[in-house]
C-alpha positions in Angstrom: -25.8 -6.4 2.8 -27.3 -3.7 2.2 -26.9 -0.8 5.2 -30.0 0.3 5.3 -31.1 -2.8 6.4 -28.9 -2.8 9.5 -31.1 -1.4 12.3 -33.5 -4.2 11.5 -31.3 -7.1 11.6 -31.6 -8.1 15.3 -35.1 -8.8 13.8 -35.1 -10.3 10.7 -31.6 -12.0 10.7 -32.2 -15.4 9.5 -35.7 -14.8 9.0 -39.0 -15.8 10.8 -38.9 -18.1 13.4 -42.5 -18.8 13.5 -42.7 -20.8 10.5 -39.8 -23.3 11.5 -38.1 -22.3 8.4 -35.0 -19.7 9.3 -33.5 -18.4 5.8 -29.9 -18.3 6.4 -28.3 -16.2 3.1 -30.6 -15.0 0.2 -27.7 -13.0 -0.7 -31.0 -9.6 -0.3 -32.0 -9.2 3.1 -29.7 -11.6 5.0 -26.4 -12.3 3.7 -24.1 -15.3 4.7 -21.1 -13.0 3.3 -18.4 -13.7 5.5 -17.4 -17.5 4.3 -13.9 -18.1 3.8 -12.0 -21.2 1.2 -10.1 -24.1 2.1 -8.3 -26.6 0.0 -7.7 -23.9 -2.7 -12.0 -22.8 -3.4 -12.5 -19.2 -2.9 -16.0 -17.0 -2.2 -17.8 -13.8 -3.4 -20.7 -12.3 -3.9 -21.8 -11.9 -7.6 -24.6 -11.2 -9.7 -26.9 -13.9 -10.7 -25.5 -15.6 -13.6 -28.7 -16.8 -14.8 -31.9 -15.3 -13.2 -34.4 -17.5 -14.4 -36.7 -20.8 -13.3 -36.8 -21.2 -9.5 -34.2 -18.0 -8.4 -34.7 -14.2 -10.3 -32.6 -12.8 -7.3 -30.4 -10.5 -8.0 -27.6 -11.3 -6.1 -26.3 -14.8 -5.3 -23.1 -16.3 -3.6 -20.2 -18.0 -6.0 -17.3 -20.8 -4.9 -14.5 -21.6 -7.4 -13.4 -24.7 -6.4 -9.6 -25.8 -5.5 -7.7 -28.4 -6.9 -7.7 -30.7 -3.8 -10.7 -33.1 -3.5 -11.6 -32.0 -0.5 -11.5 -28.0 -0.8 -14.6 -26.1 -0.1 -15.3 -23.0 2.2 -17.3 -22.4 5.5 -19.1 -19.4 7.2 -17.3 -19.0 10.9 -19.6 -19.0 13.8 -23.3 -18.1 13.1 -23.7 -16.6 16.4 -26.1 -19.3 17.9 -26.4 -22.9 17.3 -28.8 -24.9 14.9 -32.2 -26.6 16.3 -33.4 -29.5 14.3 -36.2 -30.0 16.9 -39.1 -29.0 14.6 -37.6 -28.6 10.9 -34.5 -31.2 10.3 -34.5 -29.8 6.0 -31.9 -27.6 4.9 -32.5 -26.3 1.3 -30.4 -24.9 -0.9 -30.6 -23.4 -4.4 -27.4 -24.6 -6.4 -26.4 -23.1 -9.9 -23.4 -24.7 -12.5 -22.0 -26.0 -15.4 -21.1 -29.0 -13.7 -23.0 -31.9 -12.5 -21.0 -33.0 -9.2 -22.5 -34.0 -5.2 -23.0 -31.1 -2.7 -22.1 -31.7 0.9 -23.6 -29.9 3.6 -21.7 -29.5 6.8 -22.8 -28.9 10.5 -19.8 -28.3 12.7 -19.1 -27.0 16.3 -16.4 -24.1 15.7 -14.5 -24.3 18.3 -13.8 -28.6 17.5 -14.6 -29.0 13.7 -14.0 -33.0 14.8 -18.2 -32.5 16.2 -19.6 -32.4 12.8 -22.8 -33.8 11.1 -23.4 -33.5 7.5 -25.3 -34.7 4.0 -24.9 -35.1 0.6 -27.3 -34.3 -2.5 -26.3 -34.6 -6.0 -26.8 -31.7 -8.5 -28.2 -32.9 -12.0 -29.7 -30.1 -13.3 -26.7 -28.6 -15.5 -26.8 -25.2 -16.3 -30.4 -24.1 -14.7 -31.4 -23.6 -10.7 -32.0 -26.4 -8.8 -32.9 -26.3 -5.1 -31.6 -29.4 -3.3 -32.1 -31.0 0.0 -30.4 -32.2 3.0 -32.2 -34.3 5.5 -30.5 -33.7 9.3 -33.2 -35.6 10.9 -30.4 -37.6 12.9 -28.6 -34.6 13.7 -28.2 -33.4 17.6 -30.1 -30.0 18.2 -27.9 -27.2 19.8 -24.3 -28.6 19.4 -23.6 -27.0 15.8 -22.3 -23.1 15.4 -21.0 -23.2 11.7 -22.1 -24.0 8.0 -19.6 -25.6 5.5 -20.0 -26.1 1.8 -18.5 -28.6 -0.6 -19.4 -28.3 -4.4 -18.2 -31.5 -6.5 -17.2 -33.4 -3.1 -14.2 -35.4 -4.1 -13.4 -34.5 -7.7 -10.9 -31.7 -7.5 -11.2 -30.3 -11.0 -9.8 -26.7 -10.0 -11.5 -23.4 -11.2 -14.9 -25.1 -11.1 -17.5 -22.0 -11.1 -20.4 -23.1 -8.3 -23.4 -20.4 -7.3 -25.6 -21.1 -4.7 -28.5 -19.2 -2.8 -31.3 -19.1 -0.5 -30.0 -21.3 2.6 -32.6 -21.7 4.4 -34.2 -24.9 7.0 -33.6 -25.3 10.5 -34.4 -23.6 13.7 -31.9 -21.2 14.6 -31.1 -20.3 18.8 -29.9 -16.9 18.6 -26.8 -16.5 21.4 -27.1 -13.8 24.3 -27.4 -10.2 24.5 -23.8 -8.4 23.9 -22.2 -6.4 26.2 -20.0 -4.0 23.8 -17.4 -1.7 25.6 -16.2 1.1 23.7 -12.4 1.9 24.4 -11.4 5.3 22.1 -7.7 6.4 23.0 -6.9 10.2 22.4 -2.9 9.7 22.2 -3.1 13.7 22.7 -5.5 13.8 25.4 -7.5 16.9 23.4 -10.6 15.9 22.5 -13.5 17.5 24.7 -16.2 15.3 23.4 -16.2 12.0 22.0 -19.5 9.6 21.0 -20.5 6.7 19.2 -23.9 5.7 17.3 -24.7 2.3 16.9 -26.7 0.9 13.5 -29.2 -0.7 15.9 -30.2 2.4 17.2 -29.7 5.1 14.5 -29.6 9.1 15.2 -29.2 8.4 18.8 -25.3 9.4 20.3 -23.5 7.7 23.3 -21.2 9.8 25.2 -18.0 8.2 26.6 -16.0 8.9 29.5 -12.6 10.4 29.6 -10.6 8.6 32.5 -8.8 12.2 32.2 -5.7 10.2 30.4 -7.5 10.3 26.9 -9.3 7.4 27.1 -12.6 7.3 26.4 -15.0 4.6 27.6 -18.8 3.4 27.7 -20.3 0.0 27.8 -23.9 -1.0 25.9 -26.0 -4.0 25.5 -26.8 -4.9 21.8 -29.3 -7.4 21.0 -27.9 -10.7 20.0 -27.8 -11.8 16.6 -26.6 -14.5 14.1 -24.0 -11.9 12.8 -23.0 -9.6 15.3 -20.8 -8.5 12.8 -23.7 -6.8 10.9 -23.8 -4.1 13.3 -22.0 -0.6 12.0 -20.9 1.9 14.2 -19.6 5.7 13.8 -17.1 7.7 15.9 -17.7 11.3 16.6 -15.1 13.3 17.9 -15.8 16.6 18.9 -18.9 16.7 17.2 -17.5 15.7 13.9 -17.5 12.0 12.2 -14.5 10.3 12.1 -13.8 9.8 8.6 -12.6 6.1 8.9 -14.8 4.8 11.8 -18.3 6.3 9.8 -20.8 3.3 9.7 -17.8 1.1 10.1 -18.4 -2.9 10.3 -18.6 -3.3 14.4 -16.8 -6.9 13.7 -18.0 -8.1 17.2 -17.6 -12.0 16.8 -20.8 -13.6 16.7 -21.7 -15.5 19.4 -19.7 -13.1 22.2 -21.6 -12.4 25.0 -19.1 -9.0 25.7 -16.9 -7.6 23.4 -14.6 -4.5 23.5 -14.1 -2.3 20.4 -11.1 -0.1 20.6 -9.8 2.5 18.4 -6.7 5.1 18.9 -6.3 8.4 17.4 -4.1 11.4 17.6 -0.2 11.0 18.6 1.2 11.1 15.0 0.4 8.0 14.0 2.0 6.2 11.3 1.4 3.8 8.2 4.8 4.0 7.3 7.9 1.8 7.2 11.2 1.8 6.2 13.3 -1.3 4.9 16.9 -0.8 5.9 19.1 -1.2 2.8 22.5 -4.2 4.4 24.2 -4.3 1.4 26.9 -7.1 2.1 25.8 -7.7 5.6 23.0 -9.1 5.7 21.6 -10.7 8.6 21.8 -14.0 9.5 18.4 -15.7 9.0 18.5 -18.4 12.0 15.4 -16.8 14.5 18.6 -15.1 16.5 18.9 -11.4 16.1 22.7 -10.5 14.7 23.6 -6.8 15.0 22.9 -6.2 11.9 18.9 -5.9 13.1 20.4 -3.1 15.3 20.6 -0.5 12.2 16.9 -1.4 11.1 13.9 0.9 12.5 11.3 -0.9 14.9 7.7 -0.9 14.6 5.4 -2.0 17.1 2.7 -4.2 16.6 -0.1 -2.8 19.1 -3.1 -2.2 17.5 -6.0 -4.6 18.2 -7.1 -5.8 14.5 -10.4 -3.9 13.4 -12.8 -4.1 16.6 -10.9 -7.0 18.7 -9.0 -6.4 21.5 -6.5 -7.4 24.6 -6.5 -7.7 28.1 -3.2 -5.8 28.1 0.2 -5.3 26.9 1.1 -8.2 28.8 -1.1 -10.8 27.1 0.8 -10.0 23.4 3.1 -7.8 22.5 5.4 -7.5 19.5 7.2 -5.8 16.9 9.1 -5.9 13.6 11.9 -4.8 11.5 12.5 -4.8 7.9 15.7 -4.9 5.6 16.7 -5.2 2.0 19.1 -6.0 -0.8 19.2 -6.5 -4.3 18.4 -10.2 -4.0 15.7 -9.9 -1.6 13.8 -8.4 1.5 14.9 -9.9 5.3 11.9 -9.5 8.3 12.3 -9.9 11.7 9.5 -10.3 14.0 9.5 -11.0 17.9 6.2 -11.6 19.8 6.0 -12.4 23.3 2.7 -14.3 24.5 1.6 -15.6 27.9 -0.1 -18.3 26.6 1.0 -20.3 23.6 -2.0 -22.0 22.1 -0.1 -23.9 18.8 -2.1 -25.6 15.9 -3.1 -29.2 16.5 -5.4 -32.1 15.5 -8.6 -29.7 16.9 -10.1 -26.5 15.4 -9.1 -24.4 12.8 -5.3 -23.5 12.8 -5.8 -19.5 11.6 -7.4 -19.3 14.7 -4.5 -20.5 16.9 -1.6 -18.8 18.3 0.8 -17.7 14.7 1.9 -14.4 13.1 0.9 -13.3 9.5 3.2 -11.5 7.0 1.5 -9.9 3.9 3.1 -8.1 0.8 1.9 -5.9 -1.5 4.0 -6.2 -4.9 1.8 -4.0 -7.3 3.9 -0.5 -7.3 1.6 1.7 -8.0 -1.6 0.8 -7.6 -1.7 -0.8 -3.9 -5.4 0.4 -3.0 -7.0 -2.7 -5.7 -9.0 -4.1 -3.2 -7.3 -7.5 -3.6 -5.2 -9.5 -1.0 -3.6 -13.0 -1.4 -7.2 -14.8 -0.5 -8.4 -13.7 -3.9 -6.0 -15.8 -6.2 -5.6 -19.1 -3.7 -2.0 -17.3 -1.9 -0.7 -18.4 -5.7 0.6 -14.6 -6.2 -1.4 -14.1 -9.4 -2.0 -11.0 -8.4 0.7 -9.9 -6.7 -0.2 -10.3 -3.2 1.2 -12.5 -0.7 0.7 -14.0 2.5 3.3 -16.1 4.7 1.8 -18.0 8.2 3.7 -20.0 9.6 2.4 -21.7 12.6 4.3 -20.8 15.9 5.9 -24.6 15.9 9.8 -24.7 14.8 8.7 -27.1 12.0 7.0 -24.4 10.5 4.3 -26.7 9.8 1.5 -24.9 7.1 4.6 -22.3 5.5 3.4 -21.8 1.7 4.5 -24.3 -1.1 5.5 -21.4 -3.2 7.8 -20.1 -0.6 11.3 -20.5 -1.0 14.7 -19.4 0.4 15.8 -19.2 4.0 13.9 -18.5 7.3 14.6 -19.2 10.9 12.3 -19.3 14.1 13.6 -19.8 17.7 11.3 -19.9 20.6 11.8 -21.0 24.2 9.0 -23.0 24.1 5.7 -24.6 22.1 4.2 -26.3 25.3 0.8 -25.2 25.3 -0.2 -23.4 28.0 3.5 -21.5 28.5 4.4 -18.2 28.1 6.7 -18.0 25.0 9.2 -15.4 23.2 9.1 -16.4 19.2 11.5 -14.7 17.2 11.0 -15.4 13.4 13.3 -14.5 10.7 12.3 -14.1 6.7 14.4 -14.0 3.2 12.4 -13.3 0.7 14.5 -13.1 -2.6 12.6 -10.7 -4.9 11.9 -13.2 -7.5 9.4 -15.3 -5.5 7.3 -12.3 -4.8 6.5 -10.9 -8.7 3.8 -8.2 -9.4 0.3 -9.2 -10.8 1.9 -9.0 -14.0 4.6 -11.8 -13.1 7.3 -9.4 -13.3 10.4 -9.9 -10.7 10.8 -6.5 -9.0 14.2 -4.6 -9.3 14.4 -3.0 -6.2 15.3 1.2 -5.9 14.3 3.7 -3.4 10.9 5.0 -5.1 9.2 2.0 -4.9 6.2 1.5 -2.6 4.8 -1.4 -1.4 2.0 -2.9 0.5 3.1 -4.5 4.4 0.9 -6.1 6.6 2.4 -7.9 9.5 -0.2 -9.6 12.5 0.0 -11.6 15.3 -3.0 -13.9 15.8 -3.2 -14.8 19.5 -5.1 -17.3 21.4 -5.6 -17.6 24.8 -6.6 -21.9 24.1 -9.7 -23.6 25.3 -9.4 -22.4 29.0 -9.6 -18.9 27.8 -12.7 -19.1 25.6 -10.7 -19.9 22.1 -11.5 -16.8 21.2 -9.0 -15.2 18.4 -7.6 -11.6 18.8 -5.3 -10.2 16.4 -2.6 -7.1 16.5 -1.9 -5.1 13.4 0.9 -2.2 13.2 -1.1 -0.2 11.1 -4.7 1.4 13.3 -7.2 0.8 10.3 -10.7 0.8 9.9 -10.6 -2.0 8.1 -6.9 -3.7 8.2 -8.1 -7.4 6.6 -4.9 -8.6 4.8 -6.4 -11.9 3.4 -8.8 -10.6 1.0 -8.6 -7.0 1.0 -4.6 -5.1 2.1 -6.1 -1.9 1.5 -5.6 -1.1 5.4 -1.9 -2.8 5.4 0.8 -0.2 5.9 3.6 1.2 3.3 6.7 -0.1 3.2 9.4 1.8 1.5 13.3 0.7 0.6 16.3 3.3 2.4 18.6 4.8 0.0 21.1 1.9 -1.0 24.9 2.8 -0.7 25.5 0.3 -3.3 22.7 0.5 -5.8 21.4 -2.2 -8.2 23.1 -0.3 -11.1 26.7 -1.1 -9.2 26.1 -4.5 -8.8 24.9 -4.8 -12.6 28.0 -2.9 -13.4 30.1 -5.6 -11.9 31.0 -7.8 -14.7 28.7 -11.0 -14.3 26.1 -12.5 -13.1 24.5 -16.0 -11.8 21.9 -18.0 -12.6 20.1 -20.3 -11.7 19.4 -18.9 -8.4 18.1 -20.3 -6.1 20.4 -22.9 -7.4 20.6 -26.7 -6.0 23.5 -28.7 -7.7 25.4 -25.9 -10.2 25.2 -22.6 -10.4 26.3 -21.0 -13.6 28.8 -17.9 -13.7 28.2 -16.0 -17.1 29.6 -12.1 -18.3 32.6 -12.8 -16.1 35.0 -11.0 -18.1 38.9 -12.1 -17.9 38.1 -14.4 -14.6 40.9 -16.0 -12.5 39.2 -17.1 -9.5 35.9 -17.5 -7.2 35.3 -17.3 -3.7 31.8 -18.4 -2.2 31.4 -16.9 1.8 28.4 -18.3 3.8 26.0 -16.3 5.6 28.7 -15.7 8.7 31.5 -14.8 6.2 33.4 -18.1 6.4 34.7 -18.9 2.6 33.2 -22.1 2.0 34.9 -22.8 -1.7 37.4 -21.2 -3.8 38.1 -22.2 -7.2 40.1 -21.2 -10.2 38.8 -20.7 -13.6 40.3 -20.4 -17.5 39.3 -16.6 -18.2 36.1 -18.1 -19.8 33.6 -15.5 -19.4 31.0 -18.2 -18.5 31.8 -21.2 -16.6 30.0 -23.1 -13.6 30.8 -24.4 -10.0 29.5 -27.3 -8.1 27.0 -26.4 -5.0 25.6 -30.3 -4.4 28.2 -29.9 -1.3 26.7 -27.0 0.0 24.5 -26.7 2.5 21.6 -24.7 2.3 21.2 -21.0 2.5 22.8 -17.9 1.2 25.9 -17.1 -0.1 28.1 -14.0 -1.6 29.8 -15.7 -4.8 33.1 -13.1 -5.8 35.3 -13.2 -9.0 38.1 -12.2 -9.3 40.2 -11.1 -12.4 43.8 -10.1 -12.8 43.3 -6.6 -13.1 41.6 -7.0 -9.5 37.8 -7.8 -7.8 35.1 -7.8 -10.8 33.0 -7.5 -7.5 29.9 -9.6 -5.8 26.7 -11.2 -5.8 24.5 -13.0 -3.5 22.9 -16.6 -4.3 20.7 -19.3 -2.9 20.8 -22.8 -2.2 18.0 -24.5 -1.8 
């Protein structure tokens, strides 16, 4: 969207009322920008691909489809609900190479189970056509989101779709928005602090100091279909804060208050530090072994962009992050009154769950990509692990493999509940966008984003606030970890090069029923330990340099595998079962 436009949104979002025809995305002047993909599609913004016939815009939005029959994407609330009193037609211009049906899609947000929709059939191949959906039967002020299906119930992946100009029903715009700004001085220093609002631009509105460093006013912004279109600069002592200048305000449309926080000052950090474990690594069961006790703790306090917490007491949590040569171990605790788990009603990223993301491009982490942009597939080296707070962990990644653990006291919605979540994530499932396996050593960089998504359930408004460790202006970690922290690997006392060095190596690993033992010069035995040190198997071998033992017995997990040779230990290596 273009900013300039801003100050008139309130105005002209969705269009003229008047007429009885509300234009909901031309992809110009009012943008539907913010849809998101399901089943494996994906959404941008692009350039017309063929500006000709019925659209010459410049600009139009584009969905790739996914590979189930079913995948599509949707636009979050709209920040009102839809009126089919006087005009029941959506249109919509539709663009591809493909002839397939279009589905249109009314839903309630909040229960995705209250839905409405239509199908139209695109025929048209390779030129514009604007199609039509007919909600004549549709109940007026009960719907709060869009969603979009291109070639409903085909599933040919990668299918290119571009649509524009969304426009039809009556639209009832929601309430006036009480925004309360919250800015924390961590040093208590600044004498003057203010914020300008896009609605209202060249005008400044002075906060408060409590006299603790945190600054506070409260304003009433017009309501709008995207309250989200509002920006907003900080000015702090007179000068614009470089990351908070004409920042998205990301109030959630259809709030009737909101409160935007931001902290500065106190040495803040975006940096964290992977503790190297060597042998003794932690045990990955959701209980914390001492070996967490050597690994540096970061809290996880910062509301996520503009949204925000009661208090400390409503969601707390931190994390801690380790390393080997096989792989990289995360713990994460989060305590939350209110445990609001995924279920059979609205949309699981909105319930109660915490979010891991990794950055695997060294080098070049600031590429304005993040896991949403290549389906969570790793293509391009960005990854994202959400498991829902359940002990099944019902929705972890297919691609994920290797050993993880979760304990909680409880997944009775409605309790209070202490999750502790445990990650191993062997290097080779997380490549760069290059597909290249990582080989860890201490100059590497990469990108860490680690959030807990909390939800307070239906009696609280089911209204989703996140917590980030990082205090970014703009930490999104689905399709953009630009604003995710650094994470950086401790000094090893026993390098990669050591372990190279020792005479062998295993493959396939993870391994299921054999795992082969190659370069094992001069070998008389093999010991396998399990992740509490117990020896599990020892076996003797010929002095064959490669050879091969039987894990169909073992359970799964990880394992140290040691050889040794007459002239002593040819040393150790970790493997998985899976």
């Amino acid at each position: 969207m273009k900013k300039g436009l801003l100050s008139m949104l309130f105005l002209t979002a969705f269009g003229l009322f008047t007429m009885g025809q509300t234009t909901f995305s031309d992809y110009e002047t009012v943008s539907l920008d913010g849809f998101l993909g399901f089943g494996g599609a994906s959404f941008t913004v692009v350039a017309n691909p063929n500006p000709a016939g019925i659209n010459l815009s410049d600009n139009v939005g584009n969905v790739t489809t996914g590979i189930e029959t079913w995948s599509g994407v949707y636009s979050g609330k709209l920040g009102g609900t839809l009126d089919f009193t006087t005009n029941s037609t959506f249109t919509m211009k539709v663009y591809s190479e493909n002839a397939g049906d279009v589905l249109l899609k009314c839903e309630f947000a909040d229960d995705n189970t209250i839905n409405t929709e239509v199908l139209a059939t695109y025929t048209d191949v390779g030129n514009w056509e604007e199609l039509s959906f007919d909600f004549s039967a549709a109940e007026s002020d009960t719907y709060d989101q869009i969603v979009l299906f291109f070639d409903m119930n085909v599933g040919d992946e990668d299918e290119e779709w571009y649509f524009d100009d969304i426009a039809g029903v009556d639209f009832t715009p929601g309430a006036d928005v009480d925004v309360t700004f919250q800015i924390t001085d961590l040093d208590n220093s600044a004498s003057n602090v203010e914020v300008e609002v896009s609605n209202d631009p060249g005008t400044k509105i002075a906060l408060t100091n409590d006299g603790a460093g945190v600054w506070t006013v409260t304003e009433t912004l017009p309501g709008n279909t995207f309250m989200s279109s509002y920006t907003w600069t900080l000015y702090i002592d007179g000068t614009a804060a470089e990351d908070r200048t004409d920042a998205d305000l990301g109030v959630a449309a259809g709030s009737e208050t909101a409160t935007v926080t931001y902290t500065f000052g106190g040495g803040l950090t975006d940096e964290a530090l992977a503790t190297y474990v060597g042998l003794d690594f932690p045990i990955i069961d959701g209980e914390i072994d001492f070996i967490w006790d050597e690994a540096a703790e970061y809290p996880i306090s910062f509301p996520f962009g503009t949204e925000s917490f009661d208090d400390e007491a409503d969601c707390n949590g931190y994390f801690k992050v380790a390393w080997d040569e096989t792989g990289l171990y995360v713990l994460v605790e989060v305590n939350d009154d209110y445990l609001y788990p995924s279920g059979d009603y609205g949309q699981d990223y909105e319930k109660d769950k915490l979010e891991l993301y990794l950055d695997m491009n060294v080098g070049d982490l600031k590429d304005g990509a993040g896991p949403g942009s290549s389906n969570n597939d790793g293509t391009n080296g960005h990854f994202q692990l959400a498991p829902n707070n359940l002990a099944d962990w019902t929705g972890a990644p297919s691609w994920f493999t290797g050993e993880r653990g979760y304990a909680a006291d409880t997944d009775v919605e409605g309790e209070a509940v202490n999750c502790i979540t445990e990650f191993y994530i062997p290097w080779e499932n997380i490549p760069d966008r290059d597909g290249n396996t990582i080989v860890p050593d201490e100059t590497m960089e990469f990108g860490l984003g680690v959030t807990i998504a909390d939800n307070d359930g239906p009696d609280g408004g089911a209204a989703r606030n996140r917590l980030v460790w990082v205090n970014s202006s703009d930490p999104e970690s689905w399709s953009n970890m630009d604003g995710c922290g650094t994470l950086m690997l401790e000094e090893s006392t026993l390098s990669a090069k050591t372990i190279e060095a020792a005479q062998f190596s295993v493959y396939p690993n993870p391994a299921s029923d054999v795992l082969y033992v190659r370069n094992a010069v001069n070998a008389k035995s093999v010991s396998v330990h399990n992740i509490v040190g117990a020896e599990v198997m020892n076996v003797s071998v010929d002095g064959s340099e490669t050879f091969s033992i039987n894990t169909s017995e073992l359970e799964k997990g990880i394992y140290v595998i040691s050889v040794n040779t007459e002239a002593g230990s040819a040393g150790h290596t970790k493997f998985v079962v899976e």
